[in-house]
C-alpha positions as CSV (number, residue, x, y, z in Angstrom):
1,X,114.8,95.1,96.3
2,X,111.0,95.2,97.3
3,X,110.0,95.5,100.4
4,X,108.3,92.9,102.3
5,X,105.1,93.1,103.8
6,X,106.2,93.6,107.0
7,X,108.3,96.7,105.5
8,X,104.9,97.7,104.2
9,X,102.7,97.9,107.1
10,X,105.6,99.3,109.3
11,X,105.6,102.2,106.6
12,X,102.0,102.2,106.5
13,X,101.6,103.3,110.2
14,X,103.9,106.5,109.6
15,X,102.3,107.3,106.2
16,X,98.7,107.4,108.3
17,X,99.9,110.8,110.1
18,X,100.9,112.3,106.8
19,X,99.2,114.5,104.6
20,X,99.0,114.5,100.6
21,X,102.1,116.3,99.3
22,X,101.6,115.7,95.8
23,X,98.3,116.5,93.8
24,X,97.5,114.9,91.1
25,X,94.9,116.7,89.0
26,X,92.7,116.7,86.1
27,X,96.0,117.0,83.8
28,X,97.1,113.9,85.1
29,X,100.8,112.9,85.4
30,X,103.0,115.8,83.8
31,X,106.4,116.6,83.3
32,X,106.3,118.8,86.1
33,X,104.6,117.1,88.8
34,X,107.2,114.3,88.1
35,X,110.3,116.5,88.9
36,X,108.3,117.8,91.8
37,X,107.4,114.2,93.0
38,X,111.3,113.3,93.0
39,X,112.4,116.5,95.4
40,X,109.2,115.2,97.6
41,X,110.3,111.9,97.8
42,X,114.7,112.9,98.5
43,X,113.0,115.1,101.3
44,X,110.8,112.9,102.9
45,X,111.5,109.5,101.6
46,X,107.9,108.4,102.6
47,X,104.8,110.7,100.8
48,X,101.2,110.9,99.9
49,X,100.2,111.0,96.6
50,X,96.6,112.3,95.7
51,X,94.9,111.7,93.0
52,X,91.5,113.7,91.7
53,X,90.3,111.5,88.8
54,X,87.4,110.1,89.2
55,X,88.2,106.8,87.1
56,X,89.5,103.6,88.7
57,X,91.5,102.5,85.7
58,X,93.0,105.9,85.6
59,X,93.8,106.3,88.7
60,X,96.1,102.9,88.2
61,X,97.6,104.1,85.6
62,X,98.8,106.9,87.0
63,X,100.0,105.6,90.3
64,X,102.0,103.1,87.8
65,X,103.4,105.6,85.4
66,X,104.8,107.7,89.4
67,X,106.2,104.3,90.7
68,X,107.7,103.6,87.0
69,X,109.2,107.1,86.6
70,X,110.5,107.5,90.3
71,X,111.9,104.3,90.9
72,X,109.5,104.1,94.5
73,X,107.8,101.3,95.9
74,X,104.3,101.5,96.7
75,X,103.2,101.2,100.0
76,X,99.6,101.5,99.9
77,X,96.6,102.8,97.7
78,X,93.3,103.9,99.6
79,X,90.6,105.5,97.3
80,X,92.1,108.6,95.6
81,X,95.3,108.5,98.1
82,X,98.8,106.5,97.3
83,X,101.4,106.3,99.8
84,X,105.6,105.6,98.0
85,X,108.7,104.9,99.6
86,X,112.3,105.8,98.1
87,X,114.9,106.0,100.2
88,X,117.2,108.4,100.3
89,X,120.7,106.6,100.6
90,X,121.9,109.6,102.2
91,X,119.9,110.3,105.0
92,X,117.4,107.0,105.8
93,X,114.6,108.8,108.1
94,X,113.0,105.6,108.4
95,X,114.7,102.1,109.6
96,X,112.7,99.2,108.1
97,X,112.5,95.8,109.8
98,X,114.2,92.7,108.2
């Protein structure tokens, strides 16, 4: 289910404190990064993606092909920085509103 604007900004305000735990460089979106990306997001449900290429369009694809492959929603996208949500159905660190 996506979440709901309100889900959004309320996640927004945590993702503000955080810093990047992914980086995204000039290779782009590899095999690797990906299985990294999943063990960031079953740790910390909410993370900071960020991306070095220079291109807007590129940049968009990329953030798509993360969401696509990690099943995350995305919460925001400011410049080169994304912020995703996945939660882990184990341990929720984060409550959402309705």
């Amino acid at each position: 289910m996506p979440l709901s604007s309100s889900q959004k900004r309320y996640l927004r305000g945590f993702a503000h404190a955080l810093n990047p735990v992914i980086l995204v460089g000039q290779k782009g979106v590899t095999p690797a990064l990906l299985k990294e990306l999943d063990g960031a997001l079953e740790h910390h449900e909410l993370i900071k993606v960020k991306l070095a290429d220079d291109d807007r369009e590129s940049r968009a694809a990329s953030i798509e092909q993360i969401r696509e492959h990690s099943g995350a929603e995305l919460v925001q996208t400011i410049g080169k920085i994304a912020c995703f949500y996945k939660r882990n159905p184990d341990r929720a660190a984060y409550t959402l509103p309705k």
